[in-house]
C-alpha positions, 0 to 999 in steps of 0.5 A, a space after each residue: 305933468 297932467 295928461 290932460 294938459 298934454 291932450 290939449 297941446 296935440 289936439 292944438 297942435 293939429 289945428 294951431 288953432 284953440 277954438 277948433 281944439 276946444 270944439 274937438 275935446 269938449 272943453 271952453 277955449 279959456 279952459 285950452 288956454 290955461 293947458 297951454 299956458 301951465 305946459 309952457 311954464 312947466 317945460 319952461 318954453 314957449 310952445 306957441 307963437 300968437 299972431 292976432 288970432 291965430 297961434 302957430 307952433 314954436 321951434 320949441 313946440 315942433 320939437 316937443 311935439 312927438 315926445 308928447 304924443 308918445 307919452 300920451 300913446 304909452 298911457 293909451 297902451 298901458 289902459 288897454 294893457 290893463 284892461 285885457 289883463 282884467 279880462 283875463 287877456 294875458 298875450 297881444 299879438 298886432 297883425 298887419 293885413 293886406 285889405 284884400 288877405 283881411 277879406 278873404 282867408 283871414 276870418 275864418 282863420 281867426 276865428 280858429 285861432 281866438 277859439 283856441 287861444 282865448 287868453 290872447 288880444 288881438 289888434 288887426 290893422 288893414 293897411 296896403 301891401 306897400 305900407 306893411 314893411 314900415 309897420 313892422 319895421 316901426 314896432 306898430 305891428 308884431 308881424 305883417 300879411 302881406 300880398 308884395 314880396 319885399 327884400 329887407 335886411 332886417 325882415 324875413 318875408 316867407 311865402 304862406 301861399 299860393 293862389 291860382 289867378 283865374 279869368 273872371 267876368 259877369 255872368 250873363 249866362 254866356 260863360 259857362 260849363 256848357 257854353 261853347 267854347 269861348 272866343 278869346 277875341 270876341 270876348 276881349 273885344 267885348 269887355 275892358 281888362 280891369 287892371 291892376 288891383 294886385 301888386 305882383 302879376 299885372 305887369 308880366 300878364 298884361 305884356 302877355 295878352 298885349 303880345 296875343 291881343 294887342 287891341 284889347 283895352 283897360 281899365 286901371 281899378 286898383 281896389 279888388 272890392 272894386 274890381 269885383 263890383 264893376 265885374 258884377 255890372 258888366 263894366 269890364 272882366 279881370 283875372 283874380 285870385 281864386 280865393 276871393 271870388 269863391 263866394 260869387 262864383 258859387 252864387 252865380 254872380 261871375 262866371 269862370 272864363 277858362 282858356 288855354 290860351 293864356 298862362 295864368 299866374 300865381 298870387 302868393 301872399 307873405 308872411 313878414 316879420 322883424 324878429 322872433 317874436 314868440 306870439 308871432 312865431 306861435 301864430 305862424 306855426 299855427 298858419 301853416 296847419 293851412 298853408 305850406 310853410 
């Protein structure tokens, strides 16, 4: 079977429509008709249903779809295998990282590691907290970093650190070391909360604040690179990881809000696999020359 033809039943597939795969794979349209057509005669099953113009996919089609797929996937691998091995890369290790632990502590972390392990490939997927557990469940990831801790039977999830949660907001020269001594309610009534851009402490933190400031209002911002921009306007203020904000503050972009009167979180990141895999357990270890284990 060539993979060609393979390439052309997906692409078809997708769009059930061959003028469409032909534009996306660089090809004549009788060209993907001839694919299609020497598909079917060697599965010996009609693939696709025409009706006028338009095709759509066979019970025969759906059900031959994802083996083709992973055909066409394990050729991808077996290219990239190569390759690394040609470039004298003899290990892989598949990371899937939180956006937020991706753009804050990783890349310097990295760096480290590529440095010291030159022989390795690295492959990093940024995917939502929620979605790591499925991709190291599924295989399409070695080990995951994760900001939700997760309870599965067959994954391990071990805390990698801590990270104090501090009160943030714009720096208008209004917060600072030598300001007086800030006015909880005022500044509440000031500004919006901008909420929920970490999928652990919200819950428990805003119960708090209500409890005290029960007019305060919020804003639900759910991406911390966000949060931060509209901190940045003056949109709002927000309590987040310390580690993430440590380059504005520096800057004198946002400013630290301190209090007493409120019991600041944690957030603490995980550390998620399947199995003992041995680039993983090798890249662990090495993660706990900066974190607790």
């Amino acid at each position: 079977m060539d993979l060609k033809w393979l390439k052309t039943f997906t692409v078809a597939a997708k769009y059930e429509n061959f003028r469409m795969t032909a534009e996306e794979l660089f090809i004549s349209q009788p060209s993907v008709t001839v694919h299609i057509k020497l598909m079917e005669e060697y599965l010996g099953s009609e693939l696709f249903e025409r009706i006028g113009r338009r095709v759509q996919l066979t019970a025969e089609g759906r059900r031959f779809l994802p083996y083709a797929k992973k055909l066409l996937d394990i050729h991808q691998e077996g290219i990239e295998d190569m390759e690394d091995f040609k470039q004298g890369r003899s290990r892989k290790l598949t990371l899937a990282i939180s956006p937020l632990i991706a753009s804050s502590v990783m890349p310097s972390i990295l760096k480290k590691y590529m440095v010291l392990n030159p022989d390795i490939s690295l492959e990093i997927q940024v995917m939502e907290s929620k979605d790591i557990p499925a991709a190291v469940l599924e295989g399409q990831a070695d080990c995951g970093l994760s900001r939700m801790l997760i309870v599965h039977t067959e994954l391990t999830c071990s805390p990698l650190y801590e990270d104090p949660v501090i009160m943030i907001a714009p720096h208008d020269g209004w917060y600072s070391d030598s300001s007086p001594p800030v006015d909880m309610e005022e500044l509440f009534r000031q500004h919006k909360i901008l909420t929920h851009n970490h999928p652990e402490y919200w819950g428990d933190l805003l119960k708090q604040i209500k409890k005290k400031y029960a007019y305060v209002q919020t804003m639900v911002v759910t991406q911390i690179e966000v949060t931060k921009r509209f901190i940045e306007e003056g949109l709002g203020i927000s309590f987040l990881p310390s580690s993430i904000v440590r380059r504005e503050l520096l800057e004198g972009r946002f400013s630290e809000v301190l209090t007493d009167e409120l019991s600041l979180p944690v957030a603490r990141s995980y550390f998620i696999a399947k199995y003992q895999h041995e680039e993983g357990t090798r890249f662990r270890q090495f993660l706990s020359q900066f974190y607790y284990q």
